[in-house]
N, C-alpha and C positions, 0 to 999 in steps of 0.2 A: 793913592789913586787920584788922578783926575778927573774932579768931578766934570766939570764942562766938557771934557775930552767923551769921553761914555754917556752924557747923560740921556742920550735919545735909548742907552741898553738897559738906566740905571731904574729911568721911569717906567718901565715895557712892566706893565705888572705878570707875573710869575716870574722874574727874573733877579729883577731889582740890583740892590746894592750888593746884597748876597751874593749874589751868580755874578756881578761882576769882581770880587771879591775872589770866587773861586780860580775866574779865569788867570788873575792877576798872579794868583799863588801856583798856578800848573805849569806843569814842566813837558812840554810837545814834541817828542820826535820823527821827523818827517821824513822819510827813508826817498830819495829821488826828487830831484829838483828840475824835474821836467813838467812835461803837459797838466800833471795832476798835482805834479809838488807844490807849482809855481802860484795857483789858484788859493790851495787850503794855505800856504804861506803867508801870503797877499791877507787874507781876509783874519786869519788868525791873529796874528800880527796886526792888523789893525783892530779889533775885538780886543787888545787887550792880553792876550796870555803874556804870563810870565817869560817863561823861558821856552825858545824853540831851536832846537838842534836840527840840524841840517845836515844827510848823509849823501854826498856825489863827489864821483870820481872823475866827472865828463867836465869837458869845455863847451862854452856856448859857438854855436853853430849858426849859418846865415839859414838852415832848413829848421831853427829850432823856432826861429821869431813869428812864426805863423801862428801860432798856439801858446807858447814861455812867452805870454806878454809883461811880463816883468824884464825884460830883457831890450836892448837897444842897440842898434846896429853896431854902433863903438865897442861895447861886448863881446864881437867875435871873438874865439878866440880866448878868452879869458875863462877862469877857471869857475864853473860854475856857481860854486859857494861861494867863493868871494864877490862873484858879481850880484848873486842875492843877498849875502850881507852890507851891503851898500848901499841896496834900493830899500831892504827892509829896516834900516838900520835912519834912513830918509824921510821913512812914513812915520816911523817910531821912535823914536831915538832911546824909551823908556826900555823896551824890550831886551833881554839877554839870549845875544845871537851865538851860540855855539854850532861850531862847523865842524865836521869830516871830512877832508878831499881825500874820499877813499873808497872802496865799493866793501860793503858790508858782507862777512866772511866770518865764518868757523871762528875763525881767530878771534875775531873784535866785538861781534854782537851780544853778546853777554854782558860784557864790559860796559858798550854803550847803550844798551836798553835799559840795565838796570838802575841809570839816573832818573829816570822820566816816567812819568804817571801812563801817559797813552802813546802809541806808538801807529802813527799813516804809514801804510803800504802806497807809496805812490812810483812803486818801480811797473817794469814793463815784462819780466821774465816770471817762469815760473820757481827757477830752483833756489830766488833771493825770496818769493812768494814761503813758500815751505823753512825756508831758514827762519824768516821772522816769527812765524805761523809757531815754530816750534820752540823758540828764544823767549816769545812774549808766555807761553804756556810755561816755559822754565820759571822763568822770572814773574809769572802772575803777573802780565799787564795786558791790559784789551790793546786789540789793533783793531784799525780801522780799514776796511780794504776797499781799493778801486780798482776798476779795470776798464779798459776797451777795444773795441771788435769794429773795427769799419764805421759801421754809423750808427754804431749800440753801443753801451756803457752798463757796467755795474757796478753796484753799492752793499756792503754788508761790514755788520761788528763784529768782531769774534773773539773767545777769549771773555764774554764781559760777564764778569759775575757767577763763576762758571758754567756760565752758558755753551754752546757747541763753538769749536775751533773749524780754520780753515782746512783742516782733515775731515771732518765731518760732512764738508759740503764736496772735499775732490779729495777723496782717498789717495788717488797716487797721483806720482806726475807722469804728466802725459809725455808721447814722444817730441824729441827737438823739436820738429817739424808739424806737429799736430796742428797749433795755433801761432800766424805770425802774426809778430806784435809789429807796430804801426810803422816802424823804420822800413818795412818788407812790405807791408800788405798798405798803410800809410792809414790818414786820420784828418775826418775835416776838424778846422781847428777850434769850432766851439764847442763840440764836443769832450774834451778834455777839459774848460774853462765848466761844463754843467754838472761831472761827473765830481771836480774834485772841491768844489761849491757845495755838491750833498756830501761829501766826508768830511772836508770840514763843519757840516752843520753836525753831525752827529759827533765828532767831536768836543763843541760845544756841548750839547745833549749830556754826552757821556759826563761834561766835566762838572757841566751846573746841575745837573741829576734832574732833566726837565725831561717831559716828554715821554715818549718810547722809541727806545732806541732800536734800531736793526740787530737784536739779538737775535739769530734763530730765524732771518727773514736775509734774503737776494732780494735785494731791488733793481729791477732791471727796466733800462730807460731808452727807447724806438728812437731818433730823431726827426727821423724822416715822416713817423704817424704821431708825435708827440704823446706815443702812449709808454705808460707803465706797467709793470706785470709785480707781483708780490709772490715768491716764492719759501716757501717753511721748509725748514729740517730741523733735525734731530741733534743732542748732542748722542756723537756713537763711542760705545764702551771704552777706553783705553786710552781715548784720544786729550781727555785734559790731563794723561797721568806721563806726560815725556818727562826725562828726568836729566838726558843727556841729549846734543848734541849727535846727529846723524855724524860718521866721520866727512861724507862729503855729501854739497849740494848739488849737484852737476847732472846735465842728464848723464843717462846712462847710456851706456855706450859699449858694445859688446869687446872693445879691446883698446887700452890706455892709448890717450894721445898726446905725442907731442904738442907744444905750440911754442909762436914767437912774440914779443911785445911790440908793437908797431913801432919806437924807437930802434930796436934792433932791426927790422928789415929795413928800416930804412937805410940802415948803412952796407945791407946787404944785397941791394938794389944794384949796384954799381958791379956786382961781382956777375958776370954772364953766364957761369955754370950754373945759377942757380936757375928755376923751371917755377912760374908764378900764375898758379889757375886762378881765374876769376869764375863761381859759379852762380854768379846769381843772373836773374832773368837779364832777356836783350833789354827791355827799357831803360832797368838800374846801371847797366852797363857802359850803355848808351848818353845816358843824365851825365855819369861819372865812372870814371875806374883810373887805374894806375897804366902807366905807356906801356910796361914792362907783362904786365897781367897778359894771360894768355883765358880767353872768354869760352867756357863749355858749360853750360846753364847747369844746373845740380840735374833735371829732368833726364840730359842728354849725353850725362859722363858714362854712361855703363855703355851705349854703344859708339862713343867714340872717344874712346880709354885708349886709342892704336894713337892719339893725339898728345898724349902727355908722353912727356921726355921723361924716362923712368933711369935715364943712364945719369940721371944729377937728383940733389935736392929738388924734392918737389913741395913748393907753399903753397895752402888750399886759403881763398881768403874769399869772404861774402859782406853781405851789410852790417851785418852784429855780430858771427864767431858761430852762430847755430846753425845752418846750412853749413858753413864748412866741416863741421864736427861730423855731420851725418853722409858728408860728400868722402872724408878721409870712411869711416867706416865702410861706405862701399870700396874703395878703392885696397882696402885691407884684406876684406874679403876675397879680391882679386888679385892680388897679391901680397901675400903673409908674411913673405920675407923682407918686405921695402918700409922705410917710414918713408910718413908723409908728415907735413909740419900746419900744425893748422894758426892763421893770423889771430892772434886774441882782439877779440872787438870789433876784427873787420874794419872795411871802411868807415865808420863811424868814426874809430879811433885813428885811423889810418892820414885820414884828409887834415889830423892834425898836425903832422911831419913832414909829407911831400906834398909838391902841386899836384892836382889830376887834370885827367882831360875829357 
């Protein structure tokens, strides 16, 4: 340990040499390297932990720099993990950076939670929410969880000590469409820098055994009135006893969907039979879309459905892959005989392979 390097954390009395001792020897996995990842990294990473894992599948984006202030324009473009092993790697050189360029799945999370003491939710979905939720209860590790809503933010532990899980406080998952996350509905950007500043603190908390931590309590934080609200629950019966792995995380969806990976349409662009809906709103549309995209807002497909070409392949594609899932469901319902093919990722993923306009 370095002592000059800590010592403004070594002398903090209740903390001392101990807690940073603890920090040094902990193992931190941080699920998302966006708005909330970027923050608990940053500070984690300077504090001192040991080893921090790092789970994204994404590229940095010129819409990510408002908020991923860890990020620099030269960045676009590059793959997220490695552009944060580079910076944290800058601040720290001590720290051991293990990365994932991959999105956390059935498959892998087991695997990778079971090296690491604490595990951050710092994603933006709910069915990667529920995966960890139920990996970390597998594996007996606390997770730490963020969230944000426009110009609200939440904070809570779960998992810790068998205290109540992220089932406890949202029994199921809600519809596609219930809650859009900030890519759709969007997000000022210090709000993500305050939200994932208190997960990292309780992380801390959790590690150096200080404090009280967010077990059994939502903290929930206003922007606009700089107020806080303190919410209690329960752990509910059943929910610290998961044993396996749901078989899948995904909304649900009343009938299986195809989909495409945004390198495959992009070579599927060129082909004119193919029919390429754009449903998200006129603004997103308007900011960006694909030349070839054909624009019916998710609101306004059911009564101008006489508008899609149902005599070819039809691709459904939106800002993140969630609106198009629920656009293909309607459009199923309406016709039971046809696939529809829905873009994975959407434009998010998409603007990584072609120009837009």
């Amino acid at each position: 340990m370095n002592e000059e390097r800590y010592l403004r954390q070594t002398t903090l009395a209740g903390f001392g040499t101990q807690g940073q001792q603890k920090l040094g020897n902990a193992k931190v996995l941080v699920v998302g390297a966006g708005g909330l990842g970027i923050p608990v990294l940053t500070y984690l990473n300077a504090m001192g932990v040991g080893t921090l894992g790092i789970v994204d599948a994404d590229v940095v984006s010129l819409s990510n720099l408002h908020r991923q202030v860890l990020f620099t324009e030269a960045m676009v473009g590059m793959p997220k993990v490695k552009a944060v092993k580079r910076q944290l790697s800058a601040q720290n050189s001590t720290t051991n950076i293990q990365t994932y360029k991959s999105f956390l799945s059935t498959a892998n999370a087991l695997d990778i939670i079971k090296d690491y003491d604490v595990v951050v939710d710092a994603t933006d979905n709910f069915p990667t929410r529920y995966l960890i939720n139920d990996a970390c209860v597998i594996a007996n590790k606390p997770f730490v969880y963020g969230a944000l809503h426009a110009f609200e933010g939440q904070v809570s532990v779960f998992n810790y000590k068998g205290g109540p899980t992220y089932r406890c406080l949202f029994p199921t998952m809600p519809a596609a469409d219930a809650v859009p996350n900030c890519n759709e509905n969007g997000v000022l950007g210090i709000l993500p820098g305050i939200i994932g500043n208190l997960q990292a603190l309780e992380v801390v908390k959790v590690i150096a055994e200080i404090g009280e931590v967010l077990s059994g309590v939502l903290l929930l934080f206003d922007t606009l009135s700089q107020r806080t609200q303190r919410m209690k629950f329960k752990l509910q019966s059943g929910n610290n006893e998961i044993k396996t792995l749901a078989a899948s995380y995904e909304f649900d969806c009343e009938l299986p969907l195809k989909s495409v990976e945004p390198g495959e349409l992009q070579q599927l662009l060129t082909d004119s039979s193919i029919e390429l809906i754009d449903v998200r709103t006129d603004k997103e549309f308007q900011r960006q879309h694909l030349k070839e995209a054909k624009h019916i807002p998710l609101g306004e497909l059911t009564d101008r459905v006489a508008e899609v070409d149902l005599e070819t392949t039809v691709y459904i594609i939106c800002q993140s892959g969630i609106r198009s899932k629920k656009a293909i469901t309607k459009l199923q319902e309406l016709y039971p005989g046809k696939d529809f093919v829905n873009v994975a990722g959407g434009m998010n993923q998409m603007k990584n392979y072609v120009d837009t306009y």
